[in-house]
N, C-alpha and C positions, 0 to 999 in steps of 0.2 A: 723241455724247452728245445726250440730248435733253434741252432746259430742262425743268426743276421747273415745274409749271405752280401760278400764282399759289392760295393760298386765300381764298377768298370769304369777307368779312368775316360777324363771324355777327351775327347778329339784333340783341344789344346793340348792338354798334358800329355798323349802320345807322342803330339809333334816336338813337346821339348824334350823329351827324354831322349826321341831318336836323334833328336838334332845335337843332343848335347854327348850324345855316344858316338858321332864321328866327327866333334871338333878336333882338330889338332893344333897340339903349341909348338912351335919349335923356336930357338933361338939362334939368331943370326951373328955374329958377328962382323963388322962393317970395320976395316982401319981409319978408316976416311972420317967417323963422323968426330968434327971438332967445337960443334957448338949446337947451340938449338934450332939454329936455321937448317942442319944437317939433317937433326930428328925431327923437325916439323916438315920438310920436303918428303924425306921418306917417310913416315908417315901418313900425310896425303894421298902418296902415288900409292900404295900398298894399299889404304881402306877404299879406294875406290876399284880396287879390284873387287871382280865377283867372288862370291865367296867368301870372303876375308871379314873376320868376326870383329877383330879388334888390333892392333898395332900399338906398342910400346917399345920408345928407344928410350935405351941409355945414355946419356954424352959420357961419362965417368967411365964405365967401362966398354964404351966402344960396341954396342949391339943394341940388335932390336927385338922383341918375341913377341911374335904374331899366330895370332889364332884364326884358323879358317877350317873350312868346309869345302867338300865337294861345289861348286867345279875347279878351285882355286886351288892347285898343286905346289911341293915343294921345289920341283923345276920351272914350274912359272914365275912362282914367284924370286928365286934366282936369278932369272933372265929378266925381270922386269929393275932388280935391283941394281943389275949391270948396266941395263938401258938408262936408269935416270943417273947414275954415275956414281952409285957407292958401292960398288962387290962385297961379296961378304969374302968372306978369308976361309 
């Protein structure tokens, strides 16, 4: 018998595998955020950056952990956090 020879992923599934090989998470911490108004602003401003997978604050503990991609950097997105008014720490 001869092995079944493997099928070659198709197109989609390349595009998620690679995509999903340079997400990055990182978490932020923000002193500033006091309520949900604080994590629904930051959140807004951040998923509408390019790049930017997904956004998740905490009000309890004070951060946010954001997932993104190329072109959306961890010094943009810093600077964009200072710009709408919550620094991270």
């Amino acid at each position: 018998m001869h092995p079944v020879p493997s099928m070659p992923l198709s197109l989609d599934k390349m595009k998620e595998k690679t995509m999903n090989e340079t997400i990055t998470e990182i978490r932020f911490d923000i002193p500033r955020i006091s309520c949900g108004h604080c994590t629904g602003a930051i959140e807004r401003e951040l998923t509408d950056m390019e790049g930017v997978v997904s956004v998740a604050g905490d009000i309890a503990g004070k951060f946010v952990t954001v997932r993104f991609q190329p072109p959306a950097t961890k010094d943009g997105l810093l600077a964009l956090l200072t710009e709408i008014g919550y620094p991270a720490a």
